[in-house]
N, C-alpha and C positions, 0 to 999 in steps of 0.2 A: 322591066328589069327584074331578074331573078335573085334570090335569096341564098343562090350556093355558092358564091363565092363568101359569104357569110358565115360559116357553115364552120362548128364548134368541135374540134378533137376532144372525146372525150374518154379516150383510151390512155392518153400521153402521159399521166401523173402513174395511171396504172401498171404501163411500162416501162417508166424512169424505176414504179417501185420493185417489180421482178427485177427488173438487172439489176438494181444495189443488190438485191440480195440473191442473184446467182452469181454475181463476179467475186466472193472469194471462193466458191467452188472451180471457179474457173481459173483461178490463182493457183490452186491446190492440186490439180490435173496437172501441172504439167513435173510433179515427182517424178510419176510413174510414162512418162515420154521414154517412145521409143530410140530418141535422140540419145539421153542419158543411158539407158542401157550400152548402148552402142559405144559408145565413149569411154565407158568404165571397160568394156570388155577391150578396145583399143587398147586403152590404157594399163590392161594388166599386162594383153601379151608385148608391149611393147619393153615392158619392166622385165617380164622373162626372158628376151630378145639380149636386151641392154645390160643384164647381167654377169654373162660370163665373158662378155666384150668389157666391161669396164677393167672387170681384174685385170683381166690381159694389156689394156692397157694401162694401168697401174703399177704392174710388173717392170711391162715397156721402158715407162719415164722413167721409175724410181731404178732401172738400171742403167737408163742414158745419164742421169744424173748421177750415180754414185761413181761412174767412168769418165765424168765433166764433159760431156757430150752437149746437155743442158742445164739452166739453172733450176736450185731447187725450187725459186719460184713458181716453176710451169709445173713442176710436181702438186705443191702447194693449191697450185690455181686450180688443176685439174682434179684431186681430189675433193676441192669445194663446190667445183663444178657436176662432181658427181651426185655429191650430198643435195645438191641441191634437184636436182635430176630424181633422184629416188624418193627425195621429200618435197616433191611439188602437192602431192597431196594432202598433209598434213598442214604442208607452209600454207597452202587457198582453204585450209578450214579452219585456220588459227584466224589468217584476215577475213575471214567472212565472218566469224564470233567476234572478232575486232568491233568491227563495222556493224555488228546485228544484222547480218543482210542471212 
């Protein structure tokens, strides 16, 4: 009977210690992901896109409702619907400072 199944890792503590200390580097790579650029560049032209569409519609409501076509609720809604459209990215950086994330 042989001895190798016996047979002591003696790398293992070595490699538990490099990766504690490359995983916040590896935490900190993913700022600069090609994902995130992509995303923000979406995201702007989608706001340039969705800009002169809102006024228009804006226009739209606030004259279906001054003619009682609709109520001014859906004016109301739709206006905060757009605030809320145009400030989704300040709203996910207030909750991610919220949260510390």
């Amino acid at each position: 009977m042989s001895n190798n199944s016996k047979k002591k890792a003696t790398g293992g503590p070595a490699l538990w210690l490099l990766a504690s200390l490359l995983a916040p580097a590896v935490v900190f790579a993913q700022a600069s992901s090609p994902f995130n650029t992509g995303a923000n560049s979406l995201v702007s032209f989608a706001l340039t896109i969705a800009t002169p569409i809102a006024v228009l519609i804006v226009i739209g409501l606030a004259i279906a409702a001054s003619v009682g076509k609709i109520s001014w609720g859906w004016v109301i809604g739709a206006i905060v619907g757009i605030a809320a459209i145009f400030g989704a990215q300040q709203i996910v950086a207030w909750i991610r400072a919220l949260f510390g994330v």
